[in-house]
C-alpha positions in Angstrom: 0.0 0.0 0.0 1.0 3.5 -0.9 1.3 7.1 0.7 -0.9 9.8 -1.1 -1.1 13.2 -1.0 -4.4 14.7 0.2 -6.3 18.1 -0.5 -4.8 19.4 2.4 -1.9 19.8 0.6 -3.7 21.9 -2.3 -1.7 25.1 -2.9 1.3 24.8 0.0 3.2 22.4 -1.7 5.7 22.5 1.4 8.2 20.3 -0.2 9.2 18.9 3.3 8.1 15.8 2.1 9.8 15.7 -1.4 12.9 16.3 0.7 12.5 13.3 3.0 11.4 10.5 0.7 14.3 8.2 0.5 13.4 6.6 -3.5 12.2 10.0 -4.9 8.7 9.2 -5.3 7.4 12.3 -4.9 6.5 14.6 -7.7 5.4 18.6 -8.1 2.5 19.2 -9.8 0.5 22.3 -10.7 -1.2 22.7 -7.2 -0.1 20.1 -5.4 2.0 16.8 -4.8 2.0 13.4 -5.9 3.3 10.0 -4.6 4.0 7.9 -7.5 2.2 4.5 -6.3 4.5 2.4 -7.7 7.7 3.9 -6.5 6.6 4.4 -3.0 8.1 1.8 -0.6 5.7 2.8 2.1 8.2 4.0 4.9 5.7 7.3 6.3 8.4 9.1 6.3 6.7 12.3 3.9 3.6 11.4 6.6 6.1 12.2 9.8 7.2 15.6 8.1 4.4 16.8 6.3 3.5 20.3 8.8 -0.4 20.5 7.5 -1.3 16.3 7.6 -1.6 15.9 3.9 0.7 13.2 3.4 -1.2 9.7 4.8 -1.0 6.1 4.3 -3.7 5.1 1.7 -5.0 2.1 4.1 -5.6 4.7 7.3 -7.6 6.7 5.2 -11.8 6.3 5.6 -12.8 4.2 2.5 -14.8 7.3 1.4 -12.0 9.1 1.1 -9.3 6.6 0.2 -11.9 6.3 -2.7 -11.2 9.8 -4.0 -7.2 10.5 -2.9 -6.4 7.2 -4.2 -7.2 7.3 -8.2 -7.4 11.4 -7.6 -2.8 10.6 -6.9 -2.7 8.3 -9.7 -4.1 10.1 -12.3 -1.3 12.2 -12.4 0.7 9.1 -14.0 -1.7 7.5 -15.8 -4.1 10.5 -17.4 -2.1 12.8 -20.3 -1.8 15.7 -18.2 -2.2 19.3 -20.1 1.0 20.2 -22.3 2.1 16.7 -22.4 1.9 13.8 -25.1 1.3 10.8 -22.9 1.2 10.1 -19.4 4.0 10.0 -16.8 3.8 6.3 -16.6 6.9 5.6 -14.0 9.7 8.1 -14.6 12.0 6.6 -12.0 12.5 10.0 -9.9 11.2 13.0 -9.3 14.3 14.9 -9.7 14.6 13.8 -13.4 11.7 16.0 -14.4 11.4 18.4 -11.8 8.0 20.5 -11.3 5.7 20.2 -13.4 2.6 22.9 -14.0 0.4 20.7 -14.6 -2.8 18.6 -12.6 -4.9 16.0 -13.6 -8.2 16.9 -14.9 
């Protein structure tokens, strides 16, 4: 199980988080954050450092709202975000591509 970003997080963009996560899993979108699900290992530690809460483990999550944070998180890989010509899929890093100014729809 993964990590995800919630709307909490809408608009800060902290970064504490981003700066924590030991496999770089963590990617900048338009407005807010994403953890890639397939690259997270699951460790908490963006959850222990996040300073407004946004960062939580999918599973502790009310199934309402695991329901929306979950595919709301990966649509940012797997939807063609605006300005691009295919998804993210699994770049291996966040630090390859750096922010991006983009959200899903």
């Amino acid at each position: 199980m993964t990590h995800v970003i919630t709307d909490a997080c809408v608009d800060e963009k902290d970064a504490s988080c981003m700066e924590e996560c030991p496999v770089d899993c963590i990617y900048e979108g338009g407005s807010r954050m994403y953890i890639h699900p397939g690259e997270c290992i699951d460790c908490g530690l963006c959850a222990e450092v996040c300073p407004n809460g946004a960062a939580v483990a999918l599973r502790l999550l009310d199934p309402a709202a695991a329901a929306v944070h979950g595919p709301a998180n990966d649509a940012f890989f797997t939807q063609v975000l605006p300005g691009r010509q295919a998804p993210l899929g699994s770049p291996g890093g966040a630090s390859r591509l750096g922010p991006l100014d983009a959200d899903p729809s």
